[in-house]
N, C-alpha and C positions, 0 to 999 in steps of 0.2 A: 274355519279360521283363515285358510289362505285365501278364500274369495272376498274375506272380510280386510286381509291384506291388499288384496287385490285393487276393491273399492279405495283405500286408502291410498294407495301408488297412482292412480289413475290420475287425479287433479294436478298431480307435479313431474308429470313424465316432460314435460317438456325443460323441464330446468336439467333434467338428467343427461349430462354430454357425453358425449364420446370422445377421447381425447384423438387428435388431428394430428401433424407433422407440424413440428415445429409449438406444440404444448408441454410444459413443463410439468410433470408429474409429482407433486413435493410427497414422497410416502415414507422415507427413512427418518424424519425429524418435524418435530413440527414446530412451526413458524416463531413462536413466541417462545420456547420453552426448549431444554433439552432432551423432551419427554419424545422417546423410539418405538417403536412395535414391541420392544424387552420391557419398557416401562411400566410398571406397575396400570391396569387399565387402559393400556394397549396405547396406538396411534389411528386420531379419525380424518380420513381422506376427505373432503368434501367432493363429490360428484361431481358438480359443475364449475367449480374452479380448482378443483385437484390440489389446494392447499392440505397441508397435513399439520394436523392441531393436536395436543394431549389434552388427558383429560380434563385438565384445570382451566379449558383456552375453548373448549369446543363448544361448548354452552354458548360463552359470550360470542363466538363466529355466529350461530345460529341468531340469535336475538340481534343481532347488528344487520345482519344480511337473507334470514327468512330460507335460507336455505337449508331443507328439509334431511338430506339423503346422504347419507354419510360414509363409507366403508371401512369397517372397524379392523386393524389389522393387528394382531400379538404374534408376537414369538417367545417359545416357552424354551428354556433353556433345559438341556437334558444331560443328566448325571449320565457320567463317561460309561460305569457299568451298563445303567439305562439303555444305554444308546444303540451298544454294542447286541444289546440282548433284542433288540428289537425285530418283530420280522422284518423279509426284504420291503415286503410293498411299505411297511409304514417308516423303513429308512428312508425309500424314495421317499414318501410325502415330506421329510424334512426340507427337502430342496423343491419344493411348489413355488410355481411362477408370482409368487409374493415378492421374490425379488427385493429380497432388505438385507441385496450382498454388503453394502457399504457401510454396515453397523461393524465390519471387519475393522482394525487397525492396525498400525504397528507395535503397539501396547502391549499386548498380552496373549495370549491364547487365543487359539479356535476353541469353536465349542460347534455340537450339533446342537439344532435345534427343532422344536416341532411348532409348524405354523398352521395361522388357523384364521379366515376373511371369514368377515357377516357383514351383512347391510341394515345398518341401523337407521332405523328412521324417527326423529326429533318431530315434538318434544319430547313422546311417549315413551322414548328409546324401546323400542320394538325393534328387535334383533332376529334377524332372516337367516342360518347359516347358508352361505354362498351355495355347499352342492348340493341341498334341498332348495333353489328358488323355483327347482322345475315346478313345486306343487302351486306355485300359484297359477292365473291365469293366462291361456296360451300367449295373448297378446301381451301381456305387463312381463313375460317371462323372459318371450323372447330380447324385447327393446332392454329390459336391464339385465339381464345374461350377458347381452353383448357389450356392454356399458361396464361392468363390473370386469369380464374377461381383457377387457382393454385398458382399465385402470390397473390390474391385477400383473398383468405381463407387460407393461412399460417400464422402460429403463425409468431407473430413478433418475432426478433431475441434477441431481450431486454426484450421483455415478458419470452419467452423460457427460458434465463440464470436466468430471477428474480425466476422463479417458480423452477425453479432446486436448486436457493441457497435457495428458502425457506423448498423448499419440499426434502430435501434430507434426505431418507429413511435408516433409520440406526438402524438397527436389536437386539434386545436383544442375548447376546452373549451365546453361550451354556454354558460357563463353571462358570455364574453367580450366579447360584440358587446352585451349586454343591462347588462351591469354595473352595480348600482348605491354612486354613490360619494358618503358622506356629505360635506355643507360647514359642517363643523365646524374648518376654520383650521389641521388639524395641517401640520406642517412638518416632513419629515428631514433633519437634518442628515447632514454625508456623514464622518462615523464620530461613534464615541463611541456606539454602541448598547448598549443593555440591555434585558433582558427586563423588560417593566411589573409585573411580578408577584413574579420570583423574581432580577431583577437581574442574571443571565448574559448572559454576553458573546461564546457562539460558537453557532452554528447560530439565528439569530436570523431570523425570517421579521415580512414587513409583509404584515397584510391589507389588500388593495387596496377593501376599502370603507370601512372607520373610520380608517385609518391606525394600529393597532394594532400594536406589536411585542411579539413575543413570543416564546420559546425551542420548537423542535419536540422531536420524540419523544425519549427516550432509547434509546441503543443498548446491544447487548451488549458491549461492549469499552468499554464507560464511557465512551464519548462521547454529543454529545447533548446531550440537556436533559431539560426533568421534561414535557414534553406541554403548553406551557398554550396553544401553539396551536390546538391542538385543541379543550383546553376551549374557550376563545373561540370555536370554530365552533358547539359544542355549544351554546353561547349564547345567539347571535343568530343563527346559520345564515346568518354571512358566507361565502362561498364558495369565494375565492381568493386565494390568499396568497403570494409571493414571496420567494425568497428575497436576504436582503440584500445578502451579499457575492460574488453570483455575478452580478450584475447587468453587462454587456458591453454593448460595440456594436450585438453583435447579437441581442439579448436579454437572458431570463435565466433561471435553475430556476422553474417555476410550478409550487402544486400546487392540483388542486380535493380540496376535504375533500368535498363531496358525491359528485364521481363518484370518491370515494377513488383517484385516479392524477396521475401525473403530468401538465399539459396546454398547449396553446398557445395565446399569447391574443397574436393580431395586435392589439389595439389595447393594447400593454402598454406603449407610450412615453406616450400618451396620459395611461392610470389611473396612470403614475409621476410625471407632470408634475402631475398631481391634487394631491399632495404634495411638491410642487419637486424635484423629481428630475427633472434635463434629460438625457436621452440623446440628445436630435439632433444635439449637434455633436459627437461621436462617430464618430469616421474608424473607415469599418469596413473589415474584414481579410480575406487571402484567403491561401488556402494555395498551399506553393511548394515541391515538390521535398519535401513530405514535412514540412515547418517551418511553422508556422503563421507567419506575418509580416504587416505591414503595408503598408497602400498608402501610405501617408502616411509614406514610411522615409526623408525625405532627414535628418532629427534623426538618425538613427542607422546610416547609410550607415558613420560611420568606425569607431562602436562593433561592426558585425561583422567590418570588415577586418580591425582591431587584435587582435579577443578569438582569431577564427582564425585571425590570421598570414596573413592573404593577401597575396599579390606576391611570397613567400618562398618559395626551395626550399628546402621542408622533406625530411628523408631521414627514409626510411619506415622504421622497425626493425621485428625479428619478434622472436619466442623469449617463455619464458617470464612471463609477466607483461606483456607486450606485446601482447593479442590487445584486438582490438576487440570490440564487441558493436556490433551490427545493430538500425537503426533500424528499428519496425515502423509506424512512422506516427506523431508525438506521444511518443515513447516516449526522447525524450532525458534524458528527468528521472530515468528511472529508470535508464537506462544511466550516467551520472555517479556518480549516488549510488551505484552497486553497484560502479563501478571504484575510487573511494575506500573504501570498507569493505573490500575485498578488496586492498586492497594494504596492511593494515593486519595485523599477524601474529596479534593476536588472532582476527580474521574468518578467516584462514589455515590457523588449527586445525583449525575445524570438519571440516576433509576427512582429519583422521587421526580422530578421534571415533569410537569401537568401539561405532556404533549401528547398529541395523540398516536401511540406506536402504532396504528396500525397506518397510519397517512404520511410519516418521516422514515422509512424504511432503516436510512444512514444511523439515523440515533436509536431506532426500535432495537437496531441490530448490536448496537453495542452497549444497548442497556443489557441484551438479552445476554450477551456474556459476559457482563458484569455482575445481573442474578446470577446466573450461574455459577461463576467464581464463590457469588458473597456470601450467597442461603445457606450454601451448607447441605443440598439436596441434594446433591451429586458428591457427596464428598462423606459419607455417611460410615462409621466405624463398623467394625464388623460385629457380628452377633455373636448371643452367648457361648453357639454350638458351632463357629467357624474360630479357626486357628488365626491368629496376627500375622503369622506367617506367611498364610496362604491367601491372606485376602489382599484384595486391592481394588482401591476406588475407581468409581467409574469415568471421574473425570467430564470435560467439556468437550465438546468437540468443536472448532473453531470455524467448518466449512462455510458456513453463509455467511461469514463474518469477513473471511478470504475472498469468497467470492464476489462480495462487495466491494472490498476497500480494494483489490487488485482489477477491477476490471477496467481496460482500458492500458493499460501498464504492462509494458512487453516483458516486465522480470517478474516481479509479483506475482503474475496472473499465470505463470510458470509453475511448474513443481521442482525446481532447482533450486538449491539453498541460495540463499540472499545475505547481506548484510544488513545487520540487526539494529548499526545507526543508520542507515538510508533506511528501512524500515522507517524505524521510530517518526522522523522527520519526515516521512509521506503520512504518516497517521497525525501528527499537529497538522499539517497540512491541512487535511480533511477536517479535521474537527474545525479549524478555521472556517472553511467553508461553509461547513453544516451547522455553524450553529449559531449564524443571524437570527435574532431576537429572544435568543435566550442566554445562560450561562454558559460562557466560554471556558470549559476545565483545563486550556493549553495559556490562559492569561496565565496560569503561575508558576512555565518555565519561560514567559518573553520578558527579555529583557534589552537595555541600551547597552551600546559600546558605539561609546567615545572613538574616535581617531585624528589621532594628530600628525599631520604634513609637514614637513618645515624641509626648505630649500635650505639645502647645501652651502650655497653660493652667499644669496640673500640675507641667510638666517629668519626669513618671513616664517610663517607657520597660517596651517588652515586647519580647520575644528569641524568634522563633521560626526554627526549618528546614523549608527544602522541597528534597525531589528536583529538580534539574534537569538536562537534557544538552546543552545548547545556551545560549548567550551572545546576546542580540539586541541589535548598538549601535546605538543612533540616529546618523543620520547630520544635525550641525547648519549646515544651510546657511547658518548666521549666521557660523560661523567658517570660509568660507571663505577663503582665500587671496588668490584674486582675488575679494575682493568688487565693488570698484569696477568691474571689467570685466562681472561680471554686472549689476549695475544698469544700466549705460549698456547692454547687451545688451536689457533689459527695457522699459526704456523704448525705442532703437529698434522692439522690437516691437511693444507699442502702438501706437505710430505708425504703423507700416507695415499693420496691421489697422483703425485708422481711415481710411488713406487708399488703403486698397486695393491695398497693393505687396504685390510678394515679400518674404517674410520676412528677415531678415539673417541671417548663417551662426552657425549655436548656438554657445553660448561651457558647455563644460562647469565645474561647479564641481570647486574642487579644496579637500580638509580634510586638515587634519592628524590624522593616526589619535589624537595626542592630544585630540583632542578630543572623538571620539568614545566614545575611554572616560571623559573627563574626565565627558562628557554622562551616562553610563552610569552611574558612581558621585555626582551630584548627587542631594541629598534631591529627592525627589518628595511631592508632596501625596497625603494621603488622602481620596479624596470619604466622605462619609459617615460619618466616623469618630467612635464612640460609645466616650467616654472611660469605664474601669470605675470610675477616682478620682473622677469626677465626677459619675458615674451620669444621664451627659447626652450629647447629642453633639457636639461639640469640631472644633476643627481639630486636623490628625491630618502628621505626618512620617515619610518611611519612607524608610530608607539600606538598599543591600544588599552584604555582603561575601562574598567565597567562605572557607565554612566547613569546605573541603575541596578538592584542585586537584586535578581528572582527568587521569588519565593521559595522551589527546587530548582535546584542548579544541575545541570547534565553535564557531566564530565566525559570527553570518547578520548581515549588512549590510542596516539595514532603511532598503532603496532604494524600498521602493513602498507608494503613499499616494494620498489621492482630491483632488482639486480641489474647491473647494469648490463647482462647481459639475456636481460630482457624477462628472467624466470620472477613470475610473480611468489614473495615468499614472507612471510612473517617473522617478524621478531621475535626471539627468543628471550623474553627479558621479566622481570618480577620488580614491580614499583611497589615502595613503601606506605601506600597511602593511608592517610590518618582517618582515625575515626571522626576528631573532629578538625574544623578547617576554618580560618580566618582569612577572609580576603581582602578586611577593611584598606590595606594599603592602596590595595589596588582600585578606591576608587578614584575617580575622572576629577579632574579640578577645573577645567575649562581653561578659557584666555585668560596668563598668566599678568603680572604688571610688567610693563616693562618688551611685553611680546608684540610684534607688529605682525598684523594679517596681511596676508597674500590677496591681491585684488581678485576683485571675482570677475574675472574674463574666462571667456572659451575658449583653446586652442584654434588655429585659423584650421577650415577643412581643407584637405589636400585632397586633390581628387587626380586619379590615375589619368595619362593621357587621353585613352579611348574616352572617358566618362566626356572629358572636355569635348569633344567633337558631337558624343550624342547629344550635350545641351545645348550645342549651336544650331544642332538640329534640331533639336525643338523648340529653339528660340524661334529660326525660321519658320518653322511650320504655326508657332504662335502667331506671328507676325502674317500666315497666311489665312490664318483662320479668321482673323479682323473680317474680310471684306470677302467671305465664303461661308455656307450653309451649314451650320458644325456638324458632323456625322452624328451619328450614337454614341452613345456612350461604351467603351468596351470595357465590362466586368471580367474578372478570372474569377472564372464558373468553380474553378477547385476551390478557391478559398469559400465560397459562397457555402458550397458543400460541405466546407468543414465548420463552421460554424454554425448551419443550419442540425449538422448530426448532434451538436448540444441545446437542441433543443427550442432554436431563435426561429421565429418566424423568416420564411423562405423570402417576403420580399422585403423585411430590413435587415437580413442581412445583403442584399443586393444594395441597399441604401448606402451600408456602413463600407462596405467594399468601394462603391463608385465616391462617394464623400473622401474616404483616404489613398484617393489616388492609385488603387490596385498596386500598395504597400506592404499587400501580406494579410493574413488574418489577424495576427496580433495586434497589429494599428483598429482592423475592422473592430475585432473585440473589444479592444477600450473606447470606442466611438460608439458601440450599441451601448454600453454601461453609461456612458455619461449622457445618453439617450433617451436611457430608460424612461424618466417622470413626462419626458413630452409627449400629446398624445397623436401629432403627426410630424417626427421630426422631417423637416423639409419637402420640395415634392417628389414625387416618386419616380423611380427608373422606368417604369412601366404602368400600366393604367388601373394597376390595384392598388388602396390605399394601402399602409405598413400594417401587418399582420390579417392584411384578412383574408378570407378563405373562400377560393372558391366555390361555385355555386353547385347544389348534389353533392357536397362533402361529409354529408349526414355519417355519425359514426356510427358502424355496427351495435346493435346492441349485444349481444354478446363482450363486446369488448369491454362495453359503456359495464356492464353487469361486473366482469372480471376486477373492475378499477373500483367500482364501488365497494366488492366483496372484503377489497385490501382495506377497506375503508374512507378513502376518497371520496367527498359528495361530490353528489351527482352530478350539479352544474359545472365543479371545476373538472370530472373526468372527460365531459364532453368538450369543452372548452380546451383540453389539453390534448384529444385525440382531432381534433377538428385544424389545433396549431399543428400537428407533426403527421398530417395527410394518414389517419387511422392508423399510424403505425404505434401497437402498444409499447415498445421497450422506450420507445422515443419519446413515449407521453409520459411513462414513467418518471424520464430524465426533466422531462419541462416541469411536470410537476413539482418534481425536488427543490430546482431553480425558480417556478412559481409561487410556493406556497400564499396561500388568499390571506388576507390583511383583516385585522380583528377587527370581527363585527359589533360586538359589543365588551364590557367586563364582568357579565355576569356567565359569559362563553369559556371564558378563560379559567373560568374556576369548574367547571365541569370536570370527571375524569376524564373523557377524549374529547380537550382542546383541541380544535386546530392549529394550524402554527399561525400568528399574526402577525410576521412583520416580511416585509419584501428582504428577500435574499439579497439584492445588488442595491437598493437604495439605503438599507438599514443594515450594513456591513457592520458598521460603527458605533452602533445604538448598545450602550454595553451601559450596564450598573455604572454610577460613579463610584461605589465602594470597593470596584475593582484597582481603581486608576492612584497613581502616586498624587497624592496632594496635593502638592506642587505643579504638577503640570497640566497644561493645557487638552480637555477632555478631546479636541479632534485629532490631538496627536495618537501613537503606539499606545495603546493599553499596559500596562504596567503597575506588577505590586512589589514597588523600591520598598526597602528594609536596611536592615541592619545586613554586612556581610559576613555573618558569621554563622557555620554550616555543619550541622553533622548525617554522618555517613549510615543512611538506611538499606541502601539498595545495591548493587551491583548484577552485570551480567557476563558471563564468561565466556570466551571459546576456545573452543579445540579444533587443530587441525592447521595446514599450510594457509589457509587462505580464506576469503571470506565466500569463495564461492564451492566451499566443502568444509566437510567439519559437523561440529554441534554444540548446542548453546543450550549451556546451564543459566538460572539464575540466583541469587541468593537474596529474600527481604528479611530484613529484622521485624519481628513482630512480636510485642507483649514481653519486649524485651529479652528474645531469644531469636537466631540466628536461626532461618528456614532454607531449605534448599527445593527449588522447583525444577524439576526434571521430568520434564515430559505432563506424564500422567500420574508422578510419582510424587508426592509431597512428603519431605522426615524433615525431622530435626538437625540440623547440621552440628558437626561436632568440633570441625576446623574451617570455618568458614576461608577458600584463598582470596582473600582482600587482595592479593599482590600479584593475583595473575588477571584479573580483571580485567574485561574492554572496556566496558561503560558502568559510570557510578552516577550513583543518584544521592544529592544531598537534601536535605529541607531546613529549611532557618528554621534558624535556634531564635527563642524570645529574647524581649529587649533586655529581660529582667537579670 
């Protein structure tokens, strides 16, 4: 028999790898499925691409990709008595270099378990167990001995990424203990920032020696800024620079521009107090069971009892749509956000979508926790002869989901709790992106709003729209309810702070949800508003109306704000908000009769002194270049470099950089997009034409084999390794932003379609049964309605601040109030509508 094995291994020994440095070993989950080494019919490793598949997914790997050789891995779960009774040697074999530590969570229990590898071989499933492979033959034994031993004791590939975001080593910066900090009087106030240069107002860093704010880099996803942090360093070669709104208890983001990294500066209370920024009375936080919390929790002892229904027997339900998802540490923000999208039937679609998951990763991946959530396979009642009590489901687990939609992303990609609406609004983001030339499930939270200008002076007025998917109300603690009870609350606490007592028991506010929108729809001022009637700058009024009403409307209750003496802290307050909601008033009416528009000029540009003298200079030097040999062109290599890491051919982004003037990459970036359809746009910087590849660029096959096994044909794997100089993560990415254009429509109907429509030409290419009637199909996508809304969803938090704490959520389903916590799914008994962050509506019919 084993020589008969023997013959049988010999023809495919060369497909059999060895994993390398730098190979991803997927053995704790498999790709498609939530199916583990615990799952019923174990988890199969593929040999030469180390994908891990269950049983329902492994078949079709083989039939798609011929790959023969498999490593079958189980873990048997063993009863507490069991475990304890066992000898020592077979306790040890529980912990065999199988290594499927990261099926661990923050969930539930340990358990011991007994594991058990064999090498299966397809079609025939002919199962080898691992410590008998010695019987086959000496040469087949050794080659996959070592093959198996190395598959067998690699770190998992989800362990690996977890311990890298946890452990990532970040150096105390030389120039921290040495600092030197100008005493030039500046002062930060604790909001209301802007960049000194260009005016923005997100990703805003303070250099810790002038007091300088300023906007950092720009990213590829249009976030960012224009870099003038930077310039500033280039400057004056001030060194280190913070950033603003990540500023905590226990620190905050530093970066050094000279050891260009990130760094740690123990005396950073110190250089913040330089500039009145007090961190020391700052009650700092410790983690608890997986939640990041505070020590300082008696202010919100009743805000977690209440938000999860503790002291309540809640009944645990199972089945379809009932399945929890598994805390991984910090990772509740994104578990909430993803059970409210997913229980939304647009998001629902995605998992009937005739795409081919094993070639769109982005959308594979969040179909796959969308099965998960919907089947009901994972979420499965207990059995005749198990207690209600004691059981509990097994839940989703969210890691390749994380690790996809966070990478790239210095918080995400973190294991620090995040905010649950920045969350949300990175995930439409992405689905944005991802989902040229098919159903877009984020059309039916975008909607218009209106905005209307009107000069002061004038009385002119100007109409424009913007894109929005979310509603932010302020919440006005002037109209609270009980105001009188807070004041008397505020001043016992003064008191009890001058005189050194314990504090008196917090009195939360309570507002009337009308007021919040009342807050919402009042004129707001315009700072800086440069009237075009007047050709001056003005005081300036801005109303906003919805110019459009989304099909779900996202309501974020903006609970959290700074103190003025700088301590980042949450409101303590309970909004009345209704089940159901009417916004008809609030829609847009446009240019009224009787209204006069504002001209449409540009304010004049002002340019600082030095800028005047550098253009006379390059006036001159223009004027010398007339009747002189022009040099080369000078590109900035770094921007080139940043945009070639997504995936652009090496010499148009050198095109796109020297065409916009070495402006930055964002200029570059929308110059390759509007680029794209030509097939040489203009001549080149250099002697190769745009995209091609130099010569002996041939890509390994090995790699070429790797991209195909995910599914990938062949000709675009090579074609995509050949654009990113053999580097595979990078071919990955061009992929993504490649996908090949439908060949035919009888392709399309297959189950693994490819994708068929160009990612950056056909952004726009959307159903028109998505779009409002009315409007024009090249504008914003939009399904306008009726404004009238009731209240399905909400998500809660617990804790000072959005960067600790934990997020419950609560959906109505079947006409009963559910609560999702964690991995936990009951019945809710008092759902708090009233402490809520974020609510989710969906129109009501017309009828």
């Amino acid at each position: 028999m084993a020589t008969d094995l023997g013959e049988l291994l010999v023809p495919y020994m060369p497909t059999i790898r060895v994993p390398r440095t730098g190979d991803r070993v997927f053995k704790s989950e498999c790709a498609f499925s939530f199916d583990s080494p615990e799952s019923e019919g174990g988890l199969y490793v593929c040999m030469n691409t180390f994908l891990g598949f269950g049983r329902e997914h492994v078949e079709r790997h083989y039939r798609k990709t011929g790959q023969k050789h498999k490593i079958k891995t189980t873990k048997t779960k063993l009863d507490a008595n069991v475990s304890h009774c066992l000898p020592v040697a077979d306790r040890m074999f529980t912990s065999s270099p199988v290594d499927l530590e990261l099926n661990r969570d923050f969930n539930g229990e340990d358990y011991e378990y007994e594991d058990e590898a064999k090498l299966v071989i397809f079609p025939d499933h002919f199962e080898i167990p691992l410590p008998n492979i010695e019987e086959l033959p000496a040469l087949v034994s050794e080659s996959v001995t070592i093959a198996c031993d190395a598959v067998l004791n690699a770190p998992s590939a989800y362990k690996k990424q977890e311990l890298e975001s946890w452990e990532e080593e970040i150096q105390v910066s030389r120039h921290a203990r040495s600092l030197r900090q100008l005493d030039n009087g500046v002062r930060i106030p604790p909001s209301g920032w802007k960049c000194q240069k260009c005016e923005m107002r997100e990703n805003l860093w303070l250099n810790l020696t002038d007091g300088a704010v300023l906007c950092g880099k720009w990213f590829f996803d249009g976030s960012g800024g224009n870099g003038h942090a930077l310039e500033h360093y280039r400057a004056t070669n001030y060194p280190l620079a913070v950033k603003l709104d990540t500023i905590t208890p226990d620190g905050a983001d530093i970066y050094s521009f000279e050891e260009e990294e990130a760094v740690l500066d123990p005396h950073i209370s110190e250089h913040l107090s330089h500039f009145g920024i007090d961190m020391l009375q700052m009650q700092n936080r410790t983690t608890e069971n997986g939640h990041h919390t505070d020590n300082n929790s008696r202010q919100r002892v009743s805000e977690w009892e209440v938000i999860q229904e503790s002291g309540m027997k809640l009944k645990a339900v199972f089945g379809s749509g009932y399945t929890g998802i598994k805390n991984l540490g910090n990772s509740c923000y994104l578990g909430t956000v993803m059970q409210v999208l997913f229980s939304i039937p647009d998001f629902q679609r995605i998992l009937d979508c005739k795409f081919n998951i094993y070639a769109f990763l982005f959308l594979s991946d969040r179909a796959k926790l969308g099965h998960g959530l919907l089947s009901g396979q994972y979420s499965k009642p207990p059995m005749k002869s198990e207690l209600i009590e004691q059981h509990q489901q097994k839940g989703a687990s969210p890691r390749m989901l994380k690790a996809l939609v966070s990478r790239g992303h210095p918080e995400f990609s973190s294991n620090r709790q995040q905010d649950a609406h920045e969350f949300l609004l990175h995930m439409i983001n992405l689905v944005e992106r991802n989902s040229a030339g098919s159903e877009n499930p984020s059309d039916a939270f975008r909607f218009l709003v209106e905005e209307r200008i009107q000069c002061c002076q004038s009385r002119r007025v100007r109409y424009t729209q913007r894109v929005d998917y979310c509603i932010q109300l302020p919440a006005p603690i002037e109209a609270a309810t009980n105001r009188e009870e807070l004041l008397a609350y505020e001043a016992k606490r003064k008191d009890a702070e001058e005189n050194m007592r314990s504090p008196p028991e917090p009195v939360r506010a309570r507002i009337p949800f009308t007021a919040c929108l009342q807050a919402f729809t009042e004129p707001d001022n315009v700072p800086d508003f440069w009237s075009s009637a007047l050709q001056a700058k003005s005081a300036g009024i801005k109303t906003s109306r919805f110019a459009s009403f989304p099909e779900y409307l996202i309501l974020q209750i903006k609970k959290f704000t700074f103190g003025v003496d700088w301590v980042p802290k949450k409101l303590d307050l309970a909004i009345d908000v209704p089940d159901f909601l009417d916004l008809s008033r609030l829609r847009a009416t446009g240019l009224q009769a009787g209204e006069e528009e504002l001209p449409d000029l540009m304010p004049p540009i002002v340019l600082p002194e030095d800028t005047r003298v550098l253009n006379q200079q390059l006036l001159c030097c223009s004027y010398q270049c007339r009747f002189a040999v022009s040099p080369a062109p000078e590109i900035d290599e770094a921007a080139v470099m940043q945009l070639a890491e997504m995936g652009f051919p090496v010499e148009a982004c050198r095109k796109a950089v020297y065409y916009t003037g070495n402006m930055g990459p964002e200029m570059a970036f929308n110059w390759i997009i509007a680029h794209m359809e030509e097939p040489d746009p203009g001549p080149s910087t250099s002697d190769s034409p745009m995209g091609a590849t130099p010569l002996g660029n041939s890509p390994p096959e090995e790699s070429i084999a790797i991209l195909t096994s995910m599914g990938f044909p062949r000709a675009h794997s090579i074609h995509a390794l050949k654009a990113t100089n053999n580097n595979l993560e990078r071919a990955l990415d061009w992929i993504f932003t490649h996908p090949e254009e439908e060949e035919s429509d009888a392709i399309s109907d297959m189950a693994d379609t490819e994708p068929n429509d160009n990612a950056f030409s056909n952004a726009n290419s959307h159903s028109d049964s998505t779009l409002s009637p009315d409007r024009d199909t090249s504008g914003p996508r939009v399904k306008d309605g009726p404004g009238r809304y009731e209240l399905f969803a909400f998500i809660s938090h617990m804790g000072a601040s959005t960067m600790s704490g934990h997020y419950v959520c609560h959906i109505k389903k079947e006409g009963r109030w559910v609560i999702y916590n964690d991995h936990k799914v009951c019945l809710s008994e008092r759902p708090p509508k009233d402490l809520g962050y974020i609510y989710f509506y969906h129109r009501l019919s017309s009828s």
